[in-house]
N, CA, C, O and CB atoms as a CASP TS submission, in Angstrom:
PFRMAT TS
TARGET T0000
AUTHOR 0000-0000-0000
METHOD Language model
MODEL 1
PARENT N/A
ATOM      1  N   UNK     1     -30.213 -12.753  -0.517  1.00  0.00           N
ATOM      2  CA  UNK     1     -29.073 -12.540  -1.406  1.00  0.00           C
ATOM      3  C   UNK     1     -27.784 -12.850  -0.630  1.00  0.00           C
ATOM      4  O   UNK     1     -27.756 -12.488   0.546  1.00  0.00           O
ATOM      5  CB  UNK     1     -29.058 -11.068  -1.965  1.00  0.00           C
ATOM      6  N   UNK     2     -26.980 -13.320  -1.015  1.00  0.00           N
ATOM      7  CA  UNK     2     -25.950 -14.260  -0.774  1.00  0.00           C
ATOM      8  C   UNK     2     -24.922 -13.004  -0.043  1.00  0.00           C
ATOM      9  O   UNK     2     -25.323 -11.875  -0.325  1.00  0.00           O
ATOM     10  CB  UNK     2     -25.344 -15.179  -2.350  1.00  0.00           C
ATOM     11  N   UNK     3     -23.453 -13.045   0.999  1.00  0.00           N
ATOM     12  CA  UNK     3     -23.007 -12.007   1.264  1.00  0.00           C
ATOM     13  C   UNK     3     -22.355 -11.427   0.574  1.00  0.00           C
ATOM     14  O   UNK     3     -22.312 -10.201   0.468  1.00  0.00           O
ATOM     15  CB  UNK     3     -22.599 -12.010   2.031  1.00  0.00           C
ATOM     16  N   UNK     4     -21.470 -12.569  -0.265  1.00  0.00           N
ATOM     17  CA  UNK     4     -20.022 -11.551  -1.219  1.00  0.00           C
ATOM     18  C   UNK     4     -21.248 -11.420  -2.487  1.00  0.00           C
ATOM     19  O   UNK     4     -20.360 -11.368  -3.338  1.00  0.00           O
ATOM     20  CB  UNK     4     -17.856 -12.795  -1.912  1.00  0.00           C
ATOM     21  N   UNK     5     -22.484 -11.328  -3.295  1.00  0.00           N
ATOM     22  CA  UNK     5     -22.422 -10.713  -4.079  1.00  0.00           C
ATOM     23  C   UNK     5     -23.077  -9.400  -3.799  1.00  0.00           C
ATOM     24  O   UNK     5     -23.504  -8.826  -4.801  1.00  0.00           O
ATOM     25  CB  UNK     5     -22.732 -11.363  -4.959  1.00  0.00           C
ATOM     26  N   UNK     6     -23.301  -8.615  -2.290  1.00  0.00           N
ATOM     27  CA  UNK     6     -23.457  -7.810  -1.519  1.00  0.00           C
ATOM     28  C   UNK     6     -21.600  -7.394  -1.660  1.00  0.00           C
ATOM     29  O   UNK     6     -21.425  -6.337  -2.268  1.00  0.00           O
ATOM     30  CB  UNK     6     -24.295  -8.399  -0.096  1.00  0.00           C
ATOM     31  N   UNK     7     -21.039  -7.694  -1.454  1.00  0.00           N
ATOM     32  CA  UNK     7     -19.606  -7.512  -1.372  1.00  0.00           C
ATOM     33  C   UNK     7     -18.924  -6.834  -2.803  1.00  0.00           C
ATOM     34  O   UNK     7     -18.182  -5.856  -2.898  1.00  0.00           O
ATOM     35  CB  UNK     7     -18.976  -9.004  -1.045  1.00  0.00           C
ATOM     36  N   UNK     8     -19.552  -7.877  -4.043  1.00  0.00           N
ATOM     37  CA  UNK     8     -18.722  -7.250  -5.559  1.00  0.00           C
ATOM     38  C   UNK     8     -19.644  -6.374  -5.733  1.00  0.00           C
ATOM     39  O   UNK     8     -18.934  -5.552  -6.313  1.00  0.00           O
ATOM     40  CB  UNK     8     -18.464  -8.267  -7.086  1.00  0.00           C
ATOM     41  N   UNK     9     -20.444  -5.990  -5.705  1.00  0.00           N
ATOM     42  CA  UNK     9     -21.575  -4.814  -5.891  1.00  0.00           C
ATOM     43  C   UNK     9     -20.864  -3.691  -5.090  1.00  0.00           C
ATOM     44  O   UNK     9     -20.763  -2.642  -5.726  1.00  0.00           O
ATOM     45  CB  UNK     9     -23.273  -5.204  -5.204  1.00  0.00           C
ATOM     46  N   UNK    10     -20.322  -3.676  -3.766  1.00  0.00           N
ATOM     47  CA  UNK    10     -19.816  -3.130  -3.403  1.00  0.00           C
ATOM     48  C   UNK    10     -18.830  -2.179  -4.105  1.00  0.00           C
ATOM     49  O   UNK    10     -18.958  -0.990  -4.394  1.00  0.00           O
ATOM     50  CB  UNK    10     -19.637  -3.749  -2.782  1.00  0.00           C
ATOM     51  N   UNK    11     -17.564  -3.241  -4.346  1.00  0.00           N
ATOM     52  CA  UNK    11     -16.488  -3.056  -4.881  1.00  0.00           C
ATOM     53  C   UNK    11     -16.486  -2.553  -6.397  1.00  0.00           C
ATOM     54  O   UNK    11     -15.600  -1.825  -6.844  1.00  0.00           O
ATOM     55  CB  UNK    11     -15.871  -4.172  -4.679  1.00  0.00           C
ATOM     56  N   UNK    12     -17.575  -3.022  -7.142  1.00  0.00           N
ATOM     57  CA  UNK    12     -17.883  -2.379  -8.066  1.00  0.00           C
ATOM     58  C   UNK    12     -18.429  -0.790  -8.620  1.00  0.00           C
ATOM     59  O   UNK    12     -18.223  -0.154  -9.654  1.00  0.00           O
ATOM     60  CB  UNK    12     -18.411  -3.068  -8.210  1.00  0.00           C
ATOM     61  N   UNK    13     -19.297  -0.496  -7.251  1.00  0.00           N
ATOM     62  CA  UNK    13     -19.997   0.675  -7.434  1.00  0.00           C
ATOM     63  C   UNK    13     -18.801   1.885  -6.665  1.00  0.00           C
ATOM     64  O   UNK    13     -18.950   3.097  -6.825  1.00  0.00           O
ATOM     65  CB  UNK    13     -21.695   0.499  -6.645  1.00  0.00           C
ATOM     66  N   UNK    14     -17.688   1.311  -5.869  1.00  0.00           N
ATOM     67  CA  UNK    14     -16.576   2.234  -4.951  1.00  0.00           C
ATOM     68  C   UNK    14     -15.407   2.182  -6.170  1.00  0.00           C
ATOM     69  O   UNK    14     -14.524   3.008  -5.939  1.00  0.00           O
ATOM     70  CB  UNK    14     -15.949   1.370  -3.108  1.00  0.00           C
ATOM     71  N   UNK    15     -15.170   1.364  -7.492  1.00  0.00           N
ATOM     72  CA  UNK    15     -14.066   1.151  -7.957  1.00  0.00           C
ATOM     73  C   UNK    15     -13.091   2.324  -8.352  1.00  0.00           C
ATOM     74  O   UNK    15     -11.862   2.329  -8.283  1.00  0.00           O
ATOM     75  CB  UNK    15     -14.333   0.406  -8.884  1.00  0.00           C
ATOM     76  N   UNK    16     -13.749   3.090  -8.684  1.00  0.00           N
ATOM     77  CA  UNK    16     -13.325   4.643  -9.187  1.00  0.00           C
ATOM     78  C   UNK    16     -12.413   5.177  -8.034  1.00  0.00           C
ATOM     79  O   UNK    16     -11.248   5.569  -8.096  1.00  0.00           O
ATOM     80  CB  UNK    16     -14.776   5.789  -9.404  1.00  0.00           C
ATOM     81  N   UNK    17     -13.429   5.067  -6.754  1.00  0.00           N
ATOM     82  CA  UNK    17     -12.584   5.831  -5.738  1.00  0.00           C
ATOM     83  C   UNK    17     -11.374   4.553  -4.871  1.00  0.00           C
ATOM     84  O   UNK    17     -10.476   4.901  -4.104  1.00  0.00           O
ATOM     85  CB  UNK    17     -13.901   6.667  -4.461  1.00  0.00           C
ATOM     86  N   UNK    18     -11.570   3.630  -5.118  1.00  0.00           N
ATOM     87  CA  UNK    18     -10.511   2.424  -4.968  1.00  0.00           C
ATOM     88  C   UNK    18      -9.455   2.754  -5.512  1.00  0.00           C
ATOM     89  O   UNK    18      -8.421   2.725  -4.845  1.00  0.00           O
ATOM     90  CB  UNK    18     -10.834   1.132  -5.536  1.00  0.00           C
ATOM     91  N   UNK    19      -9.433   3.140  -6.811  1.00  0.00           N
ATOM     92  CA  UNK    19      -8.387   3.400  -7.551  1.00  0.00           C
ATOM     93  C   UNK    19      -7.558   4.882  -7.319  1.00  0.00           C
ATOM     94  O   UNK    19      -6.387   5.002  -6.958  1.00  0.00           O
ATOM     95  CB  UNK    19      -8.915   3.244  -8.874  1.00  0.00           C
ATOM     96  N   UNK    20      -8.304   5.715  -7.564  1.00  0.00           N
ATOM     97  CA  UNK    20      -7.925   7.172  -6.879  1.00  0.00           C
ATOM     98  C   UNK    20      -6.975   7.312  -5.585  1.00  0.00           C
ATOM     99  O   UNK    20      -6.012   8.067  -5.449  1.00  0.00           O
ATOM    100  CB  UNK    20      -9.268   7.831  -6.413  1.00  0.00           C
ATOM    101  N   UNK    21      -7.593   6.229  -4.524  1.00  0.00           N
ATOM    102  CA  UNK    21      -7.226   6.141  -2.950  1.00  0.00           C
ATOM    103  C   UNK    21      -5.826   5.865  -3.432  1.00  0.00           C
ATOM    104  O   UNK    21      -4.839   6.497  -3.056  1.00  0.00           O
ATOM    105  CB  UNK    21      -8.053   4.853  -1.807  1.00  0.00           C
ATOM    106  N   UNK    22      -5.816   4.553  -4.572  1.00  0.00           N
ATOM    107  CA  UNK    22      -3.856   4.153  -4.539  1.00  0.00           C
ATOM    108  C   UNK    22      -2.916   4.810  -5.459  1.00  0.00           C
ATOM    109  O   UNK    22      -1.695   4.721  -5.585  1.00  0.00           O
ATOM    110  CB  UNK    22      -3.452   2.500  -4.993  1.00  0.00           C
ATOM    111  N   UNK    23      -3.705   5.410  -5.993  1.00  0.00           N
ATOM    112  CA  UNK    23      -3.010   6.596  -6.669  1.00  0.00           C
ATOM    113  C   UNK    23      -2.687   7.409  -5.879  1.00  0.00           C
ATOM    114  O   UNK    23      -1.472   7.607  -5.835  1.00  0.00           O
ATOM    115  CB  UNK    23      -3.657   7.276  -7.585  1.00  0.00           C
ATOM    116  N   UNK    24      -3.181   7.875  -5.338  1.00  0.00           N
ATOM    117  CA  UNK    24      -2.821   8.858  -4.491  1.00  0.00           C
ATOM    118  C   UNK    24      -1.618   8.239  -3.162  1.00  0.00           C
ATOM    119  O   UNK    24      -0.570   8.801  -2.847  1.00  0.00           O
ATOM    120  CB  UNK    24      -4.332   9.437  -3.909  1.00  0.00           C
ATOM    121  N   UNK    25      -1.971   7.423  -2.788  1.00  0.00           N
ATOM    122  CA  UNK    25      -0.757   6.497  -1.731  1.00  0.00           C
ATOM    123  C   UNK    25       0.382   6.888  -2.004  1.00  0.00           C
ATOM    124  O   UNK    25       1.192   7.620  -1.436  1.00  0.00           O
ATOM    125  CB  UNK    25      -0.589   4.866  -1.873  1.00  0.00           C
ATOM    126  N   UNK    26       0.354   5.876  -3.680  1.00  0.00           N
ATOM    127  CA  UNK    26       1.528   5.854  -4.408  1.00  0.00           C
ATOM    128  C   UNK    26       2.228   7.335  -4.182  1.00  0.00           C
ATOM    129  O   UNK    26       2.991   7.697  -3.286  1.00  0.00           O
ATOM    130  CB  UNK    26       1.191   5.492  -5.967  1.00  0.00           C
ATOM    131  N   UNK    27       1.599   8.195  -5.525  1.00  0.00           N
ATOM    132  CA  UNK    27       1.981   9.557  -5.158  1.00  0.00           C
ATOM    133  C   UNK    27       2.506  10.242  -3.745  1.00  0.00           C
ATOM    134  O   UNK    27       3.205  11.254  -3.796  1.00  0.00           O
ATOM    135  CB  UNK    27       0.939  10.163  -5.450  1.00  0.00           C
ATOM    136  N   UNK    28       2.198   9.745  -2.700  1.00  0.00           N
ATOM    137  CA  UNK    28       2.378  10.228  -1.425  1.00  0.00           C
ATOM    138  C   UNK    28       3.557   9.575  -1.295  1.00  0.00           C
ATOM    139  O   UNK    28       4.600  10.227  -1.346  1.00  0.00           O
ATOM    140  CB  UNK    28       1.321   9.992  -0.371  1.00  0.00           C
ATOM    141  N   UNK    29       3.576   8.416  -1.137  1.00  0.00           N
ATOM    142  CA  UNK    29       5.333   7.853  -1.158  1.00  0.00           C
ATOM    143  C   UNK    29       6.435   7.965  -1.757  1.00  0.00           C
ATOM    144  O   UNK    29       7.606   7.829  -1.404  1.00  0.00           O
ATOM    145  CB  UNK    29       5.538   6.873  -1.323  1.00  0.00           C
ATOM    146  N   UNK    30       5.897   8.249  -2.772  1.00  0.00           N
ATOM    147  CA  UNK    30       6.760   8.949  -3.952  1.00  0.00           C
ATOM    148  C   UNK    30       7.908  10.062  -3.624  1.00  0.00           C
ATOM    149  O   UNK    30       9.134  10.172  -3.596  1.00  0.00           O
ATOM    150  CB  UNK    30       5.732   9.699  -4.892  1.00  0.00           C
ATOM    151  N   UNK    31       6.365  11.043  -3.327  1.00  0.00           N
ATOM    152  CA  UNK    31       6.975  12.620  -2.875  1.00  0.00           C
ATOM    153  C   UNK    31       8.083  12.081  -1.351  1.00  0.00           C
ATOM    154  O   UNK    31       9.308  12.078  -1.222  1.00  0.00           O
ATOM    155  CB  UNK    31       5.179  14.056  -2.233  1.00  0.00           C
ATOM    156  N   UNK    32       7.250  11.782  -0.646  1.00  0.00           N
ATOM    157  CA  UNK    32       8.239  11.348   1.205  1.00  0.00           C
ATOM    158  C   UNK    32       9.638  11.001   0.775  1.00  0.00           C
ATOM    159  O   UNK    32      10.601  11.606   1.245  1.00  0.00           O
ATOM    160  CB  UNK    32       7.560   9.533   2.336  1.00  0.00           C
ATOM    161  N   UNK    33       9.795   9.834  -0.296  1.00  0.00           N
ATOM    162  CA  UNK    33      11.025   9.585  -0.244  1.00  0.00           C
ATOM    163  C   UNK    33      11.811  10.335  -1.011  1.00  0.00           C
ATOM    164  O   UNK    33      12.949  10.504  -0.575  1.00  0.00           O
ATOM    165  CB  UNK    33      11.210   8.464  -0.451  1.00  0.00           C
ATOM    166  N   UNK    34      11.450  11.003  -2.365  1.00  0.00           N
ATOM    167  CA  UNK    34      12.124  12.249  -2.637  1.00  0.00           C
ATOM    168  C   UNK    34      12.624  13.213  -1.724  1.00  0.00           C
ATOM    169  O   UNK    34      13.788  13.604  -1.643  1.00  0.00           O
ATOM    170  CB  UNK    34      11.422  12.873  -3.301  1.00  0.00           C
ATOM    171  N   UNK    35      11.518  13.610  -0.950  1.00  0.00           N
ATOM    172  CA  UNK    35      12.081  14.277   0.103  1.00  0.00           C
ATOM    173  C   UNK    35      13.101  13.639   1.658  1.00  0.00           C
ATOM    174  O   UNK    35      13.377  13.992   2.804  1.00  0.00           O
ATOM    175  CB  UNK    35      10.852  14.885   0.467  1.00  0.00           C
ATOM    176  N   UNK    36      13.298  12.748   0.900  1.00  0.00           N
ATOM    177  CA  UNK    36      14.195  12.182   2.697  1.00  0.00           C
ATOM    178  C   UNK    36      15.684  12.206   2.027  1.00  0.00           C
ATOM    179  O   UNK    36      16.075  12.062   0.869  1.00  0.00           O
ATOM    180  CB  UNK    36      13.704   9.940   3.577  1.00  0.00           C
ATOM    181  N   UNK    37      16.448  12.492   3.473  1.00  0.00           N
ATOM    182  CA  UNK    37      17.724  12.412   3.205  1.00  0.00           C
ATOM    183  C   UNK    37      18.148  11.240   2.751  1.00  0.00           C
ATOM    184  O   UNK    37      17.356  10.302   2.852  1.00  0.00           O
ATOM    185  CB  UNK    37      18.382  12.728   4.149  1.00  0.00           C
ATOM    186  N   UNK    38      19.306  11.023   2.223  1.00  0.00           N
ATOM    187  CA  UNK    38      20.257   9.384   1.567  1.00  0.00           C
ATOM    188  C   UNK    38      20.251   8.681   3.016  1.00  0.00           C
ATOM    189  O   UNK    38      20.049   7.474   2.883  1.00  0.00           O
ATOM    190  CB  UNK    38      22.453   9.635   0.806  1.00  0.00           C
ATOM    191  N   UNK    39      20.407   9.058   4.318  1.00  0.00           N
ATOM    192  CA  UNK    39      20.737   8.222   5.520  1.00  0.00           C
ATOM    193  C   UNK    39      19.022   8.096   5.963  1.00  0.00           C
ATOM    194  O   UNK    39      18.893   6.935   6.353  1.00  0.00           O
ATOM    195  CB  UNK    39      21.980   9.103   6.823  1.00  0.00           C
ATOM    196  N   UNK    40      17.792   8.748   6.051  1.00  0.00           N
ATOM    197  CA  UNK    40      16.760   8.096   5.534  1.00  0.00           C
ATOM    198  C   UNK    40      15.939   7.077   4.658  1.00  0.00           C
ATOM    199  O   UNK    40      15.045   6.326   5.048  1.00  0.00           O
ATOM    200  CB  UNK    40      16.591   8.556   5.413  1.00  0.00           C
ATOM    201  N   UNK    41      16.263   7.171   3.840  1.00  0.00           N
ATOM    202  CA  UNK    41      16.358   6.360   2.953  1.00  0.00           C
ATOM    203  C   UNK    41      16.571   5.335   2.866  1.00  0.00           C
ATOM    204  O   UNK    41      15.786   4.445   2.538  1.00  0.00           O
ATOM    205  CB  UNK    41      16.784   6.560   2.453  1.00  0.00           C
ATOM    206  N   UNK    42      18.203   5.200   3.270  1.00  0.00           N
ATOM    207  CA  UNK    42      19.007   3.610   3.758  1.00  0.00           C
ATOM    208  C   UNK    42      17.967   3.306   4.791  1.00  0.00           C
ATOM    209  O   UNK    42      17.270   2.314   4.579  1.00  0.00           O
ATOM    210  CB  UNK    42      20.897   3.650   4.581  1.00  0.00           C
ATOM    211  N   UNK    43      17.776   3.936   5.767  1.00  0.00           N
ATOM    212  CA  UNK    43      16.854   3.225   6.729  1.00  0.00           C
ATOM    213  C   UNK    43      15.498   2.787   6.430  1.00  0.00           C
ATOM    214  O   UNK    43      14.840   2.005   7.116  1.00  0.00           O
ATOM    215  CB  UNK    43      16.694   3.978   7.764  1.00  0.00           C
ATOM    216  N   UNK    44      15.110   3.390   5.279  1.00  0.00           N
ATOM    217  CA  UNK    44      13.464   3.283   5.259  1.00  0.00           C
ATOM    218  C   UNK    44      13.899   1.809   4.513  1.00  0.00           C
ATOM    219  O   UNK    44      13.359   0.781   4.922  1.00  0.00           O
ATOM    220  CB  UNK    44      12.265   4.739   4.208  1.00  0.00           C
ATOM    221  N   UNK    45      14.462   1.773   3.888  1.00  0.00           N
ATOM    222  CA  UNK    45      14.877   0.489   2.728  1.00  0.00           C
ATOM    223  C   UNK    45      15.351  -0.816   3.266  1.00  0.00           C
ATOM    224  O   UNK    45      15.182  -1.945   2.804  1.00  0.00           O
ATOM    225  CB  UNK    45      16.141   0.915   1.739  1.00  0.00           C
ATOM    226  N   UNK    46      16.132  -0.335   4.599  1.00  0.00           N
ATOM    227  CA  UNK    46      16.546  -1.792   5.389  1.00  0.00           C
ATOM    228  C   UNK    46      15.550  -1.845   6.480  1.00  0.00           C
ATOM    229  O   UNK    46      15.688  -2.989   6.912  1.00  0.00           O
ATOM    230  CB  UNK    46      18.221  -1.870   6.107  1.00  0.00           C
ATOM    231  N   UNK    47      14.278  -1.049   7.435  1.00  0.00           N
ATOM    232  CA  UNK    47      12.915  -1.537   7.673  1.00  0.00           C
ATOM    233  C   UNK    47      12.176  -2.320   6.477  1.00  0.00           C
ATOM    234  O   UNK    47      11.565  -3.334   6.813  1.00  0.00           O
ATOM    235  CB  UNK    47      12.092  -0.338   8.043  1.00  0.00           C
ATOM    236  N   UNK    48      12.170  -2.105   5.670  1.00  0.00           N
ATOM    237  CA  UNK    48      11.278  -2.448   4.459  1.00  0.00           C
ATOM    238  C   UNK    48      11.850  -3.962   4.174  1.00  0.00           C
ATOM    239  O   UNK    48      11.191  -4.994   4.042  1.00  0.00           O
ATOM    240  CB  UNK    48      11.473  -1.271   3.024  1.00  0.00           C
ATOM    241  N   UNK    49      13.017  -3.818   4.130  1.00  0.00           N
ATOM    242  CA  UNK    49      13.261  -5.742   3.729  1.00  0.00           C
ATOM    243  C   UNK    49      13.173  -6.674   4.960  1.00  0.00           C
ATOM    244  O   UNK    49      13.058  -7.889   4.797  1.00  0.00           O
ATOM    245  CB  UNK    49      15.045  -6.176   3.067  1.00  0.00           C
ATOM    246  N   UNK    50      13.244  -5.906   6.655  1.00  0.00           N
ATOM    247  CA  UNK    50      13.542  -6.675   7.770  1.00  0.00           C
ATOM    248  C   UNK    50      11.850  -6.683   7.815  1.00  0.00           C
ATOM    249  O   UNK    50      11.393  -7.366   8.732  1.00  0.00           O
ATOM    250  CB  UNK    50      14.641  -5.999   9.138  1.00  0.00           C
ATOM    251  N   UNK    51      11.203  -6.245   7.244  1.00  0.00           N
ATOM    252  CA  UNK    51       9.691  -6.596   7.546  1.00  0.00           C
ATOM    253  C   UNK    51       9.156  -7.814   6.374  1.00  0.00           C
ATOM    254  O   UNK    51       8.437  -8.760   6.698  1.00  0.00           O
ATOM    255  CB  UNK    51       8.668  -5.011   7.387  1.00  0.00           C
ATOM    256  N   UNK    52       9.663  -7.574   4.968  1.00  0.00           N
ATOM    257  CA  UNK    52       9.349  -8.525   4.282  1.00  0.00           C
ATOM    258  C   UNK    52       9.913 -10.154   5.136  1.00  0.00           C
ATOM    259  O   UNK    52       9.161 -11.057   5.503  1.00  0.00           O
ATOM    260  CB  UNK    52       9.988  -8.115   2.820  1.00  0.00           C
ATOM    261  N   UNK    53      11.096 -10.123   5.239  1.00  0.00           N
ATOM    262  CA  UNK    53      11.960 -11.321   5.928  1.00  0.00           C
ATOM    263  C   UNK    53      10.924 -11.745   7.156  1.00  0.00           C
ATOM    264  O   UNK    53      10.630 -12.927   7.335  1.00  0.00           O
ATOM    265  CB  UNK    53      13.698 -10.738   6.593  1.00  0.00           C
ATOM    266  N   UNK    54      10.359 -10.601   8.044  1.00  0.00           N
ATOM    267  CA  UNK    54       9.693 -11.258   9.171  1.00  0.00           C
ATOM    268  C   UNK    54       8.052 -12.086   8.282  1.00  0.00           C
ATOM    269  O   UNK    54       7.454 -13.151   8.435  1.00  0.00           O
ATOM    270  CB  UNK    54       9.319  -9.761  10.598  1.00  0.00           C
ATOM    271  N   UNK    55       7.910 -11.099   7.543  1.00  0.00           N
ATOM    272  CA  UNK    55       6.256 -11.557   7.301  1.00  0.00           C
ATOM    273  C   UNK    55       6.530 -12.912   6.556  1.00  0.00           C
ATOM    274  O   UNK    55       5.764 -13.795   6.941  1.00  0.00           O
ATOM    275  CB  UNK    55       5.160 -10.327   6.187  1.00  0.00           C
ATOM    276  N   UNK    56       7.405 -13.302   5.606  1.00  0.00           N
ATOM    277  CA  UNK    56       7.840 -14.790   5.218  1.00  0.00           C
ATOM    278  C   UNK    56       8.181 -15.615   6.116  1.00  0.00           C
ATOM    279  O   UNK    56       8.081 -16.788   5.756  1.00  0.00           O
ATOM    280  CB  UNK    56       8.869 -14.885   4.424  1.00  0.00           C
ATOM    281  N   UNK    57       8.639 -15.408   7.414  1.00  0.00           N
ATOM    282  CA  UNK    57       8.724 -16.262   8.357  1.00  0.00           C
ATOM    283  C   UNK    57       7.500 -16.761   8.855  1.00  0.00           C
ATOM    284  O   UNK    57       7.169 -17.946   8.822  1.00  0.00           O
ATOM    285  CB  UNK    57       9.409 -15.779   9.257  1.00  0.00           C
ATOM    286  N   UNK    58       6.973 -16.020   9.223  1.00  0.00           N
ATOM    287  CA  UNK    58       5.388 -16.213   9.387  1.00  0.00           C
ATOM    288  C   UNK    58       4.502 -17.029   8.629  1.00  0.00           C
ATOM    289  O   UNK    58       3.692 -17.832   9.091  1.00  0.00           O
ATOM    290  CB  UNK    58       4.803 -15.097   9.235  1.00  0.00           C
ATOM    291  N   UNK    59       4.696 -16.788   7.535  1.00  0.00           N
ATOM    292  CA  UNK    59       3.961 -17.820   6.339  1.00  0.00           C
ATOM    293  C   UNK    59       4.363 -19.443   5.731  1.00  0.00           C
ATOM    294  O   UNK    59       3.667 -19.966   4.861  1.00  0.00           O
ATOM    295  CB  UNK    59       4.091 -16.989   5.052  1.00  0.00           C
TER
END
């Protein structure tokens, strides 16, 4: 039997908890940045675009 349909069988029979896992992420980031100060924030937001900018350089 071939590898990736060992692979979607996989992904198929975990999908439930695939989904749960990014729900829950989400939710977790959610709450963090609610809870961070406005001068947190600014910072988490200008890491966040100086990483998009690097990873497009790259590509």
């Amino acid at each position: 039997m071939p590898k990736n349909i060992h692979i979607d069988k996989f992904k198929k029979d975990n999908e439930a908890e695939y989904k749960e896992y990014y729900s829950n992420t989400e939710e977790i980031r959610t709450l963090k940045l609610e809870l961070m100060t406005p001068e947190k924030k600014l910072e988490y937001y200008r890491q966040k675009e100086l990483a998009k900018d690097k990873y497009k350089k790259l590509i």
